[in-house]
N, C-alpha and C positions, 0 to 999 in steps of 0.2 A: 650164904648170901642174904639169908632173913635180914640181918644185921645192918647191908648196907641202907647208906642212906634213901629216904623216901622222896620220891619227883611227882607231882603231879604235872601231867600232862595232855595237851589235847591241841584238834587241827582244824581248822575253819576254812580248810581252803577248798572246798567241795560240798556240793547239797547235803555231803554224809558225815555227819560231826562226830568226832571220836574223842573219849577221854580218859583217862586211865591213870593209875596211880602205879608206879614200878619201882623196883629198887634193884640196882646192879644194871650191867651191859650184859648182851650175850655173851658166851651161849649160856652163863649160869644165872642169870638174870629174872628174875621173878616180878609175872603179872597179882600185885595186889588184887586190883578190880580194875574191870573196864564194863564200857558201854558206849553203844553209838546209835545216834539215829538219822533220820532224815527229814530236817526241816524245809525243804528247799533249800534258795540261796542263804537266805538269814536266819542266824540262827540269836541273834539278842533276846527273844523272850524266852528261850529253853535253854541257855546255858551255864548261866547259875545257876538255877533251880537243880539243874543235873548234876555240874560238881557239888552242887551241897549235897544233894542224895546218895552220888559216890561215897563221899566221905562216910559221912553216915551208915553206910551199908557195909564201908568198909571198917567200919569202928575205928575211924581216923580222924585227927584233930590237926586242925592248923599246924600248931605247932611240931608235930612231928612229922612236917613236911622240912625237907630242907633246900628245894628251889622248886619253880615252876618252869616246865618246856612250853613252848607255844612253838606251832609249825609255823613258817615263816612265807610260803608259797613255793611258789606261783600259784595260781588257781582265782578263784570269784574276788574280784574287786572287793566289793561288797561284804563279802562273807569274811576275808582277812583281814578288811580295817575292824570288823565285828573284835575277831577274837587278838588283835592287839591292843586293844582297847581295853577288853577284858584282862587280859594278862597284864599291862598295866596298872589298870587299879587295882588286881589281884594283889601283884606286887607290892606297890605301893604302901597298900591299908594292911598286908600283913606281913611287912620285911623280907617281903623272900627275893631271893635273887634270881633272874629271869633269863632262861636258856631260850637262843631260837635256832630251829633247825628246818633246816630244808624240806618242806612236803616230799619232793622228788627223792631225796634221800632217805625218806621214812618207807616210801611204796619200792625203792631199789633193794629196803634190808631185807623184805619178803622174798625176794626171790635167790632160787637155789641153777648156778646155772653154770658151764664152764664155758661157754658162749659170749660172746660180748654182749651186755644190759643195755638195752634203751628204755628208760620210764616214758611214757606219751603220755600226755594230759591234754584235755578238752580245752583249747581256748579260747572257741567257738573265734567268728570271723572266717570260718576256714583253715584257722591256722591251729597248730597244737604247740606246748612248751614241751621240752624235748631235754635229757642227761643222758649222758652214756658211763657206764660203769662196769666193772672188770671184777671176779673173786681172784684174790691171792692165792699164795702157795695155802695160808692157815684158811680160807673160804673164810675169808673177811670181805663185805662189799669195800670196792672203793671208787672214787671216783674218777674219771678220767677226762671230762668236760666240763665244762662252763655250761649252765643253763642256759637256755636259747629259747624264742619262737619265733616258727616260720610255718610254710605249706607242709602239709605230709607229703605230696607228692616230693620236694626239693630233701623232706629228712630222708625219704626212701634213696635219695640219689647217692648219699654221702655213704652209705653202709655198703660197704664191698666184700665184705666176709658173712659167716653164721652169726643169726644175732637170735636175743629172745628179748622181745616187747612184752611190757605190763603198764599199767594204767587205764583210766578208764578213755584217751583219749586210742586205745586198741579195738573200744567196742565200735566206737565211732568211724573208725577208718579202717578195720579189718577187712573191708573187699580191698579196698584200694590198695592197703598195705602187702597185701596177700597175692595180691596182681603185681607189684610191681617189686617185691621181693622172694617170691616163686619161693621155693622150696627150703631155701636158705634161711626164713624164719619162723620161729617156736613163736607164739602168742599165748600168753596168760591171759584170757581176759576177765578171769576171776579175780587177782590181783589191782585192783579198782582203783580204791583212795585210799588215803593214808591212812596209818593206824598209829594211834595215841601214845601203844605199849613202846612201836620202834622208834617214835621219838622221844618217851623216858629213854632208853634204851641208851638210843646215841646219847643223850642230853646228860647221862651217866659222866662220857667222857670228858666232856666240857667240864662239868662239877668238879669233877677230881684236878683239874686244871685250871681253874678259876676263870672259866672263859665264859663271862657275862656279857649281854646284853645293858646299855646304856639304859636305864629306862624312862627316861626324859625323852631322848633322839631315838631309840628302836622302830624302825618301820618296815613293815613288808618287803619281802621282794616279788613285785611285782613283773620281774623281768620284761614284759610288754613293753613298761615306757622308759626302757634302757636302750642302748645300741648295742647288747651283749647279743653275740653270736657264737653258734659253734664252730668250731675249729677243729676238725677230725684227724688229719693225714696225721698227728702222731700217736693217739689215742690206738687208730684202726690198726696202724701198720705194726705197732708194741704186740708182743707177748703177755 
């Protein structure tokens, strides 16, 4: 897997920026380098300077990158116009071609679970952005909603079965969550914000299938200022 092609990638969508250089998907899939830290919301004065470091450290050159991921949200306003911006002119100034992937779907590959997934994230107002995800027969995540935000009390209501929460929107409303879905759910709340590696990882997939990002029209998904909702009863009721 040394072999396959090299992704630089990283996530803006939370005060904890992660970037990482991967090659392959899982499970045979290998972390070149990462790092993350936390700048608060904004991360424009320390994110070049850190991919340039990466590289660096990883004895890697532009050129043997062969596309860039960038997380795509939900999460800080702020902080995803930051790193689409970046990954823009990344792209641009050095031809590469620009994967984007679900934040949500990067904090869902971390987890291990034969439970129905809800990823929660912070989105502050009181409200959280919410996915629900399933492992297969091979413990592949997948997804099985539409990204959404609402109240945590109204996501508590839709979940009828065992579920296991991760995100960091779990630290946030872990009383609340844990009251109103009693025994029936696991909580990660180590599994926080995104990680850079699992969206090389997915961004693997897209690559081998030429599934680009426009990068003129590429914009966040902000899910907030959508009318996208969940829609559970066939998710919950599947196997």
């Amino acid at each position: 897997m040394n072999s396959a092609p090299a992704i630089l990638a990283f996530d803006t969508a939370t005060s904890n920026c992660s970037i990482a250089v991967t090659r392959g998907n899982l499970p045979e899939g290998k972390v070149v380098g990462s790092l993350g830290f936390d700048s608060g919301v904004t991360h424009s004065r320390r994110l070049l300077g850190a991919i340039d470091w990466l590289l660096q450290t990883t004895e890697m050159d532009i050129d043997d990158l062969s596309a860039l991921a960038v997380g795509t949200g939900p999460g800080s306003f702020t902080g995803l116009r930051i790193g689409m911006a970046i990954a823009k002119g990344f792209a641009h100034g050095k031809g590469l071609p620009m994967i984007g992937i679900s934040s949500l779907d990067a904090i869902a590959m971390e987890v291990r679970s034969e439970r129905l997934i809800c990823v929660v994230m912070d989105a502050r107002k009181k409200e959280v952005y919410c996915c629900f995800y399933r492992s297969d027969l091979q413990g592949k995540i997948v997804r099985c909603s539409d990204p959404a935000v609402m109240a945590p009390d109204k996501l508590a209501g839709l979940i009828k079965e065992p579920v296991t929460l991760a995100g960091n929107g779990v630290r946030v409303y872990s009383g609340l969550l844990s009251e109103l879905l009693g025994e029936s759910a696991e909580f990660l709340p180590w599994i926080a914000a995104p990680q850079a590696a699992h969206i090389g990882f997915l961004a693997s997939t897209s690559l081998a299938a030429g599934d680009f990002l426009d990068i003129d029209s590429a914009a966040p998904d902000y899910v907030r200022s959508t009318d996208a909702q969940l829609s559970l009863v066939s998710p919950l009721t599947s196997g």
